[in-house]
N, C-alpha and C positions, 0 to 999 in steps of 0.2 A: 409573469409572462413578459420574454423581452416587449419594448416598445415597437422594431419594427414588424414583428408578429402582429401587433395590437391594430396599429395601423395600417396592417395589409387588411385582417380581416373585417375594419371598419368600412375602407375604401373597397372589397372586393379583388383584390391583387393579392399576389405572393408577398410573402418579406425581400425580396430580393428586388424587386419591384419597386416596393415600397420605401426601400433604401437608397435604392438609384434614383430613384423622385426626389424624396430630400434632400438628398447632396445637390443635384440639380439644382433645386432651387437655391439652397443654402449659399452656391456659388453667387447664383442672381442676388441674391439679397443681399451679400457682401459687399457686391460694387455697389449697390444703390446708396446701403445706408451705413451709417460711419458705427467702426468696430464699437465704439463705448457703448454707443446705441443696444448692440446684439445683445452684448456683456451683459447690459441692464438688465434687457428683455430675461436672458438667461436664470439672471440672480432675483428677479422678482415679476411674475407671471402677470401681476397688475400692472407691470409699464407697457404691458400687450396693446393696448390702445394707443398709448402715447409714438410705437413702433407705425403703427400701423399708419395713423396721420404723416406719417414724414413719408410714405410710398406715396408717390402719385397718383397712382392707382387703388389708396388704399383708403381715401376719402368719401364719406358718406354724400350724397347726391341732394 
């Protein structure tokens, strides 16, 4: 099952919906945090936290 299928019908949206979301943010995320950073995230799913701490927004309270 493609992914943006997957996460439409996780989130309750279409895939096209679903698509246009990601990109949206994916923009956002781009200027936040430095390209190596993404790459990282990409090539290994446990640097997911390490990403996350460097958003502003993405620290625990």
């Amino acid at each position: 099952m493609p992914t943006f299928e997957v996460l439409g019908l996780h989130f309750g949206i279409s895939k096209t919906e679903a698509n246009d979301t990601f990109h949206y943010w994916l923009k956002i995320l781009r200027s936040i945090l430095p390209a190596s950073l993404l790459e990282q995230v990409e090539k290994q799913d446990s640097d997911y936290a390490i990403a996350r701490s460097a958003l502003p927004f993405g620290q625990s309270r």
